[in-house]
Each structure stands twice: as structure tokens, then as C-alpha cells.
C-alpha positions in Angstrom: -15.7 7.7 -17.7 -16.9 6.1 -14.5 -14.3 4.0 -12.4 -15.5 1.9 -9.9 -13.2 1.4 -6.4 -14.3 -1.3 -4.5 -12.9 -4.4 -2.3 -12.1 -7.4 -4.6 -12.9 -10.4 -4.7 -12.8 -13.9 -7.0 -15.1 -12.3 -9.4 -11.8 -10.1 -10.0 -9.7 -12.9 -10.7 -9.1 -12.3 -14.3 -7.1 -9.4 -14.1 -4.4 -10.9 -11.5 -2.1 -11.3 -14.6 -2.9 -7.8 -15.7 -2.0 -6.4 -12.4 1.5 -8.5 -12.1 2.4 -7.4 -15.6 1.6 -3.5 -14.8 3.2 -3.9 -11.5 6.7 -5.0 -13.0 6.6 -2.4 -16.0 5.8 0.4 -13.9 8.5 -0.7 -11.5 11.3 -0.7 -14.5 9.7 2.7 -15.6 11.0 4.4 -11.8 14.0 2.4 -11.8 12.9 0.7 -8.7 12.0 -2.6 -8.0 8.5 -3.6 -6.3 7.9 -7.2 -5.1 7.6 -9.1 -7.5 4.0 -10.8 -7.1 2.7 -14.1 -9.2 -1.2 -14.1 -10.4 -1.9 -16.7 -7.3 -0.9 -14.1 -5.1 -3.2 -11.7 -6.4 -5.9 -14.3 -6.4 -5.4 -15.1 -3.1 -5.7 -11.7 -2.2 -8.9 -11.1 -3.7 -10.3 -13.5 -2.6 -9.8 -13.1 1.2 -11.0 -9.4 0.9 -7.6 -7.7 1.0 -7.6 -5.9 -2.1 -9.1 -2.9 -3.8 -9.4 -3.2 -7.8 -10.6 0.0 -9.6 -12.5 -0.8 -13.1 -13.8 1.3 -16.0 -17.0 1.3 -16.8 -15.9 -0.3 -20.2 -14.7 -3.5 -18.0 -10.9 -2.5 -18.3 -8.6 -3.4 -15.2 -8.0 0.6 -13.8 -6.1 0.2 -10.7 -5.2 -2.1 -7.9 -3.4 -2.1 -4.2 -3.7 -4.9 -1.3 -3.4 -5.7 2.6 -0.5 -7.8 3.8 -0.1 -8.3 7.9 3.1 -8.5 9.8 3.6 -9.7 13.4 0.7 -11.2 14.2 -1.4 -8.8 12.6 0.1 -6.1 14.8 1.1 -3.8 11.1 -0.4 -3.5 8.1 1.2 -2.9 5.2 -0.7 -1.0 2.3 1.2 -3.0 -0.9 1.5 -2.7 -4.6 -0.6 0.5 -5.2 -1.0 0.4 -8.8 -2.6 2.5 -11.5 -3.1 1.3 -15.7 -1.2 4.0 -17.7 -4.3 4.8 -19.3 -6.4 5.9 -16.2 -3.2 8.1 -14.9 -3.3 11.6 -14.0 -6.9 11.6 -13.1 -6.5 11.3 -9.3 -7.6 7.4 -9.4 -4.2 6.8 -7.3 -6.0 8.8 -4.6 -8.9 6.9 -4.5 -7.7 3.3 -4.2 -5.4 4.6 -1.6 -8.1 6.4 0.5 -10.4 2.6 -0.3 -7.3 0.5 0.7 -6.5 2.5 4.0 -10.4 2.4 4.7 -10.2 -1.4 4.4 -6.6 -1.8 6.5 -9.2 0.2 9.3 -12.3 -2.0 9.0 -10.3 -5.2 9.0 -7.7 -4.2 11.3 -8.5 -1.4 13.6 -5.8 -1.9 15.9 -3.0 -2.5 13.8 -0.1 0.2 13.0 -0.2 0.7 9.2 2.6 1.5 7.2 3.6 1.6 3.4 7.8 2.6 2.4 7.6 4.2 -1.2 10.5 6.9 -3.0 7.4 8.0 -4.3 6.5 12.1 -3.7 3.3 11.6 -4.7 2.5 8.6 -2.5 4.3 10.3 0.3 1.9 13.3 -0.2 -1.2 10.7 -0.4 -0.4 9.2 2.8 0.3 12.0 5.0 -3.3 14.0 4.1 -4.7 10.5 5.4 -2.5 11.0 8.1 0.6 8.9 8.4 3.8 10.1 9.4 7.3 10.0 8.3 9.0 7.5 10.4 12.8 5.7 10.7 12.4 2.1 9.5 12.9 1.2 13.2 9.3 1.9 13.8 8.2 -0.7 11.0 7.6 -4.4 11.4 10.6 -6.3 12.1 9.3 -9.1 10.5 12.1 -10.6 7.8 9.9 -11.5 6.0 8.5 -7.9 5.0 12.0 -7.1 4.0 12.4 -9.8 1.6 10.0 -7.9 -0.6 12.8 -5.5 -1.1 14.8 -7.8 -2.8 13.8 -7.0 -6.0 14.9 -3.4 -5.8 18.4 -2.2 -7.3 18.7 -0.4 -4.1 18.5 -3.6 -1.7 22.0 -3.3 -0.7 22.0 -0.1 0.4 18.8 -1.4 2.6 21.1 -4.4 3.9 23.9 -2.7 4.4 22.3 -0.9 6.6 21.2 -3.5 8.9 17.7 -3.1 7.3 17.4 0.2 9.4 17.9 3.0 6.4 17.4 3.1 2.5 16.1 5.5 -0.4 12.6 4.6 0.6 10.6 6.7 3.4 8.9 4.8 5.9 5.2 6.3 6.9 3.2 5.5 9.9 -0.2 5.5 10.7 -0.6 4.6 14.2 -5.0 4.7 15.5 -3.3 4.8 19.1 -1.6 8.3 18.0 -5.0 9.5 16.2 -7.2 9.1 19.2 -4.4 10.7 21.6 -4.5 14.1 19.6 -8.3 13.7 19.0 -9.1 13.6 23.0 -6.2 16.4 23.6 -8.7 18.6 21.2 -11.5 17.6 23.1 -9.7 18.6 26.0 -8.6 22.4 25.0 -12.3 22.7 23.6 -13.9 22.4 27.0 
């Protein structure tokens, strides 16, 4: 079966309540919590062009993960990656992770992109694309980013810790870092 990646927009807007719902059961399903998101969210989302939705050729809602900027647009955070329990295990994860880090590029080329996940497999995603393990020092500061946590049963080991250290793994992509090793090849190839 055919699934199609792509940006979304307000034609996507009838799955928003779809997403939410898979969101919050896949959440319960890790024993961690995820932001909790309403449909208006994820309509706004769509509609501004920071989203990826993934649909079956069949029409079915497949897959979903969005754009949200911190500081003053200074980090991105890739947010809410989502697959349908039906399309799992068939590397579609991969795919709207790959679309939604292309996106955070196009719209945003200078901005530090991060995502936190306890995840191994989003880990393993995000460092073949080339993020790096980082100490949540290196993440926005923003409060508001952190607010997001509150909905996971391990918030207070995050607040406790001065918002600094948690269960979660913070990964970095920095463009700065990218274009600093590609000049150094450059360099040792002359």
C-alpha cells in the first residue's frame, strides 16, 4: 500500500481529532506522557505549513509530526511524531521524520533543532540525520517548552532538577556544527 508524506495543510484538517486521540493512547501505551494537544492545535498547525501528515492510499490518517519555534525562532523543536497502529513496523516513522527535519531546514535554516524523546528508536532516527546527544542545557530555555512536559509521570524528576536532567535524551542538530565539519573535509581533501 502506498503512503503519501507530505506538508499539511487545511485540506488535512479532518484528521486533527484522529491525531490527538492516537497521540494520547500511544502515550499511555509507553507509560509516558506527550503534550497533550487539542484538534485546534493541530489545525493551526496545518495550516501554517508546519506539519507533515502521512496518508494511505485508501484515505486513512497514517502518521503525523509538526514544527514548534522557541526563542525567537532561534530552535526548533521536531514535536508529536506519531504513527497509526496499523501502518507500524513498516518504517513510515522514518519517513515523516526525515519530511519533518527537511521542513524544520526549508523554513528555518538557521535555527538549532532539537526533539527530547526515551524513545531508542527515535534516538536512532535522529542521529543518522545527524543530531547529537546533548545535556538539556543546550535546549531552548524557553518555559514555555517545558510546560509540555507536564503531562508526563516523570515531570518531577524533570523539575526537581531545575529543568536541567530527566529520563528523556536531549538531541541536537546544530547547521552551524554541519558546515564546520563539512569545510574541515574540504580542507584535509585538498
Amino acid at each position: 500500500m502506498e503512503i503519501n508524506v507530505s506538508v499539511a495543510d487545511k485540506s488535512h484538517a479532518m484528521y486533527a481529532q484522529e491525531i490527538c486521540d492516537e497521540m494520547y493512547v500511544s502515550a499511555q501505551e509507553r507509560g509516558t506522557g506527550i503534550a497533550r494537544r487539542t484538534p485546534e492545535y493541530i489545525i493551526g498547525k496545518m495550516e501554517a505549513g508546519k506539519a507533515v501528515i502521512a496518508i494511505s492510499e485508501d484515505g486513512r490518517f497514517a502518521g503525523f509530526s509538526y514544527i514548534e519555534t522557541w526563542e525567537g525562532k532561534k530552535y526548533v523543536a521536531n514535536s508529536g511524531l506519531i504513527v497509526a497502529h496499523a501502518f507500524r513496523g513498516i518504517g513510515l516513522a522514518k519517513r515523516i521524520k526525515q519530511r519533518i527535519f527537511q521542513l524544520s531546514r526549508e523554513l528555518f535554516p538557521d535555527a538549532k533543532i532539537f526533539s527530547i524523546t526515551t524513545g531508542a528508536a527515535v534516538m536512532k532516527m535522529n542521529y543518522e540525520i545527524g543530531f547529537r546527544p546533548v545535556p538539556f542545557a543546550e535546549l531552548t530555555h524557553d518555559p514555555e517548552f517545558w510546560k509540555g512536559c507536564m503531562g508526563c509521570r516523570n515531570f518531577p524528576i524533570l523539575e526537581n532538577n531545575n529543568y536541567k536532567m530527566c529520563l528523556c535524551t536531549g538531541l541536537l542538530y546544530d547547521p552551524k556544527e554541519h558546515i564546520a565539519i563539512q569545510n574541515e573535509v574540504i580542507k584535509m581533501a585538498q
